[in-house]
C-alpha positions as a Python dict, from the first residue, in 0.01 Angstrom:
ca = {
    (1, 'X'): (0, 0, 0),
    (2, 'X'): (127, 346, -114),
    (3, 'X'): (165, 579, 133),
    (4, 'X'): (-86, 816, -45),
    (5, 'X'): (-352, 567, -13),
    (6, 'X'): (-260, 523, 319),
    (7, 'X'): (-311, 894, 407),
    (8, 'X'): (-605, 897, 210),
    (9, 'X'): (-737, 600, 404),
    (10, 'X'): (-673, 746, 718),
    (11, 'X'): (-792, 1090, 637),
    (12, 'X'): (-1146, 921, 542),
    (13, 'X'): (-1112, 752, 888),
    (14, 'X'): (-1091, 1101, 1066),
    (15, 'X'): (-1327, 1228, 821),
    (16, 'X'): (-1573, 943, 887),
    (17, 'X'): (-1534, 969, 1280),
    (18, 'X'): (-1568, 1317, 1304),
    (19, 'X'): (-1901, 1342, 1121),
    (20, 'X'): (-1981, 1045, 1342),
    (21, 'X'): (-1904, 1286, 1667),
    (22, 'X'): (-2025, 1657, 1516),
    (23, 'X'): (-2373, 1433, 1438),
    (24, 'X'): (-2385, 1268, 1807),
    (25, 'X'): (-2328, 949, 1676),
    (26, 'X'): (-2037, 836, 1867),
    (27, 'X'): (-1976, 1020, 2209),
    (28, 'X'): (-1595, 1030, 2311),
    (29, 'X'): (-1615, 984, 2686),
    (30, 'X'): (-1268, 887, 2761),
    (31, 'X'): (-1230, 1073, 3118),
    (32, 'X'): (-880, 1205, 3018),
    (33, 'X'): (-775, 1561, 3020),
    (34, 'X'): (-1122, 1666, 3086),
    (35, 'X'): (-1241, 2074, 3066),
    (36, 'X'): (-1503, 2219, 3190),
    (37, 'X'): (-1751, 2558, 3062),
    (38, 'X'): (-1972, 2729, 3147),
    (39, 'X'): (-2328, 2741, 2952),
    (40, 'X'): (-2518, 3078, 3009),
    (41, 'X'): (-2600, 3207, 3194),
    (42, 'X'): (-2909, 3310, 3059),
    (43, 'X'): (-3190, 3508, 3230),
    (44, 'X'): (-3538, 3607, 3125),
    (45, 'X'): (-3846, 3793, 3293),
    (46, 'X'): (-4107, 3661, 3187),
    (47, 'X'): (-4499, 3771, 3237),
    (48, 'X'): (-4646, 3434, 3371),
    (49, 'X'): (-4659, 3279, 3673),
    (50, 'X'): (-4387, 3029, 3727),
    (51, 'X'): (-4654, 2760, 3760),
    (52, 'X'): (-4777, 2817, 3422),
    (53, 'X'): (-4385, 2859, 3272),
    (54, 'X'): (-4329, 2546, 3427),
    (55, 'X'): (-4615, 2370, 3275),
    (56, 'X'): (-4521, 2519, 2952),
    (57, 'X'): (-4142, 2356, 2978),
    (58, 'X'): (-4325, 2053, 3118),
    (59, 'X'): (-4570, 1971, 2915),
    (60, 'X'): (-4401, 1777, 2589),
    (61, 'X'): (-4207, 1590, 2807),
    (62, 'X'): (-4450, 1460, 3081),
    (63, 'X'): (-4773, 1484, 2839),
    (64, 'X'): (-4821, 1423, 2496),
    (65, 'X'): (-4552, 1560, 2257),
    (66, 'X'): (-4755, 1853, 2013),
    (67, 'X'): (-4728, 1736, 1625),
    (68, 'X'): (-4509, 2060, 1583),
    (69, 'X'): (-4226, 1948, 1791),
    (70, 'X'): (-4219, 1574, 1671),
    (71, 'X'): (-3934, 1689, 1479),
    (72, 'X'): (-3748, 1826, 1741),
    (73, 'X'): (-3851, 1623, 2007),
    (74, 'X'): (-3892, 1235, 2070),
    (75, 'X'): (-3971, 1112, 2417),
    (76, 'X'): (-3813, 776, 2440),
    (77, 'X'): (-3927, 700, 2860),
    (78, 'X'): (-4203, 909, 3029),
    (79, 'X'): (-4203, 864, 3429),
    (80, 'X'): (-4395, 1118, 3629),
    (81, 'X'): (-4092, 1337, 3713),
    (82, 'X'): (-3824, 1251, 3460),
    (83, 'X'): (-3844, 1175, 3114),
    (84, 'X'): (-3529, 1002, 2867),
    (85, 'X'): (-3578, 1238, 2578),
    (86, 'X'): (-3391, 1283, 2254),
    (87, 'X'): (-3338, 1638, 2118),
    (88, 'X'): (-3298, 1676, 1703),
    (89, 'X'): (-3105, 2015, 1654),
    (90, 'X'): (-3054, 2062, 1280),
    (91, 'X'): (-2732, 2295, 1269),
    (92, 'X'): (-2611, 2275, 930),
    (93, 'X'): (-2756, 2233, 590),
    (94, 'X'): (-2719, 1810, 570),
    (95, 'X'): (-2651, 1812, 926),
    (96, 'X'): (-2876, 1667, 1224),
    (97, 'X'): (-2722, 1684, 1583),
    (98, 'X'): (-2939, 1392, 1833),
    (99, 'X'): (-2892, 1431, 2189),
    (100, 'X'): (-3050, 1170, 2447),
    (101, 'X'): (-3071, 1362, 2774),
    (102, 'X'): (-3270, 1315, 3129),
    (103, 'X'): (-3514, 1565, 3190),
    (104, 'X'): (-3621, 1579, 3572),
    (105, 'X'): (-3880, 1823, 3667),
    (106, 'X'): (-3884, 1948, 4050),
    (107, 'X'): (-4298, 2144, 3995),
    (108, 'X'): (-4253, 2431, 4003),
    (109, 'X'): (-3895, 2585, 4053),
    (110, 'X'): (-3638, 2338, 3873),
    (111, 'X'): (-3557, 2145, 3540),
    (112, 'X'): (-3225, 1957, 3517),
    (113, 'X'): (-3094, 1845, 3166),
    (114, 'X'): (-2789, 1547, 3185),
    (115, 'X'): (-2704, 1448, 2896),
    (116, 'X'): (-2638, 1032, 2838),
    (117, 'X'): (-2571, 1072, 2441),
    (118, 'X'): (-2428, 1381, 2258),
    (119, 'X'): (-2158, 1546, 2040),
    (120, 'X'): (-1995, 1602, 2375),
    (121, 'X'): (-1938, 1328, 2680),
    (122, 'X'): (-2081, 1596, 2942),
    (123, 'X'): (-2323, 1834, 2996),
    (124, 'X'): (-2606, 1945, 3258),
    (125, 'X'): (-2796, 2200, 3228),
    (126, 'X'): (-3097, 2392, 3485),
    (127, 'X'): (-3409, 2577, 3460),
    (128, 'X'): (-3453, 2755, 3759),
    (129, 'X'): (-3782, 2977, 3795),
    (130, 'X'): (-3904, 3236, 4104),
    (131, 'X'): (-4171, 3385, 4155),
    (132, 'X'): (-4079, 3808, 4076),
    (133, 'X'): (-4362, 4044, 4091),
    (134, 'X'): (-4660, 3952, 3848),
    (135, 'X'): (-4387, 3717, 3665),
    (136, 'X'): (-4093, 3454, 3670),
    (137, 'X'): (-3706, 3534, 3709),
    (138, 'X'): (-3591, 3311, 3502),
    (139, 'X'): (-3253, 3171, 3484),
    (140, 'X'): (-3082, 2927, 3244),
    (141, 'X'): (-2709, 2772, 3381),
    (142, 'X'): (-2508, 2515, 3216),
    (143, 'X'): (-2159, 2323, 3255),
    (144, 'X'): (-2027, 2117, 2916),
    (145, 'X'): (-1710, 1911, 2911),
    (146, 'X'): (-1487, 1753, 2711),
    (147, 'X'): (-1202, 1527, 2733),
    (148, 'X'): (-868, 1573, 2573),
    (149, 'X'): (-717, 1864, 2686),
    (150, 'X'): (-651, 2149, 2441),
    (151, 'X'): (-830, 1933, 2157),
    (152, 'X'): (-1132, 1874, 2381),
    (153, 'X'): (-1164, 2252, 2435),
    (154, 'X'): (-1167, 2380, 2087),
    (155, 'X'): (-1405, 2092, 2045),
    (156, 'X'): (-1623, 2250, 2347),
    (157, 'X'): (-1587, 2565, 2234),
    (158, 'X'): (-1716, 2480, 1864),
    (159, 'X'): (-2014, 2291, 2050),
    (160, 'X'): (-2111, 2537, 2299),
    (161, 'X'): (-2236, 2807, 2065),
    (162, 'X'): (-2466, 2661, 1891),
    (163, 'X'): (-2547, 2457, 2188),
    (164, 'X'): (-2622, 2839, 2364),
    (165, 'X'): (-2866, 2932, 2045),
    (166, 'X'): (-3041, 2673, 2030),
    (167, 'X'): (-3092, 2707, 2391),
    (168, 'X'): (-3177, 3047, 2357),
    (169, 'X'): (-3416, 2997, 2049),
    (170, 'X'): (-3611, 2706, 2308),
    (171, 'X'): (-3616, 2955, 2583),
    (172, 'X'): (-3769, 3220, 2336),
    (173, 'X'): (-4043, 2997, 2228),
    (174, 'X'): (-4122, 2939, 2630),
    (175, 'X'): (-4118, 3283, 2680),
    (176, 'X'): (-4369, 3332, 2423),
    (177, 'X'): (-4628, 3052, 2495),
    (178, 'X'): (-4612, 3125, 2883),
    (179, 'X'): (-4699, 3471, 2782),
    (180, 'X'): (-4987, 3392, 2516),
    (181, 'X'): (-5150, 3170, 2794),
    (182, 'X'): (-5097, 3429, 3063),
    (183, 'X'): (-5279, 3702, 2910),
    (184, 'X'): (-5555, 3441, 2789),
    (185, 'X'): (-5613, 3330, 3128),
    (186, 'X'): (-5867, 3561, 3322),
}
């Protein structure tokens, strides 16, 4: 074998694995040279009660999963209080990212994300909502590692912005529908 087609071979190799990681498909959890990041933090007021944002954060997880998030969303074990959930992020043209997390819900002031299955072998991530006025102080805190020293933290840090939109885009939508049903309500 020439050593062209060697480095070819091995390129594809890398090639193949990476896709394999950037799409979730194979998690590197090696424990070795791990970092640590922060995630967030992110905070919101929002004009609902944190009752009804929590029901709003709640409810495709613990109930039935609305036809518009099917895409997005596939609940894979439903207990009362935690849920095994995978999360479909597209984040490229061609390019799906599937995470399998826990989801446990602590009605109505907490909701802790760990993930078992991503492009990354660690992150957890908390909702934390108080009452503030006529509203919710909502905050959004996260911690994502990877292994491998200075590799694993370029790696990180090309994960944990689009990680943070996407986020961000999900806490928008909350936002939104606790609002909608908060001024509906009488």
């Amino acid at each position: 074998m020439t050593l062209a087609l060697r480095a070819a071979i091995a390129g594809s190799l890398v090639g193949a694995g990476a896709a394999l990681v950037a799409r979730a498909g194979l998690t590197l959890d090696i424990g070795v040279g791990r970092r640590l990041r922060p995630l967030g933090p992110i905070a919101l007021d929002i004009a609902a009660p944190p009752e009804l944002v929590f029901d709003v954060i709640a409810a495709p997880y613990l109930g039935r999963t609305p036809r518009a998030l099917r895409g997005k969303l596939e609940v894979i074990e439903r207990g009362s209080d935690l849920v095994l959930a995978a999360h479909h992020t597209p984040v490229a043209p061609a390019l799906t990212v599937t995470t399998v997390e826990t989801v446990r819900f602590e009605r109505p002031r907490h909701v802790t994300f760990r993930l078992v299955k991503g492009p990354v072998p660690h992150v957890v991530e908390r909702y934390d909502l108080r009452p503030s006025g006529d509203g919710t102080a909502f905050e959004y805190r996260g911690e994502l590692g990877t292994d491998l020293w200075a590799l694993g933290a370029w790696w990180g840090a090309v994960v944990a912005s689009p990680w943070e939109r996407t986020v961000a885009s999900s806490l928008h939508d909350i936002r939104t529908e606790a609002e909608r049903r908060a001024h509906r309500e009488p």
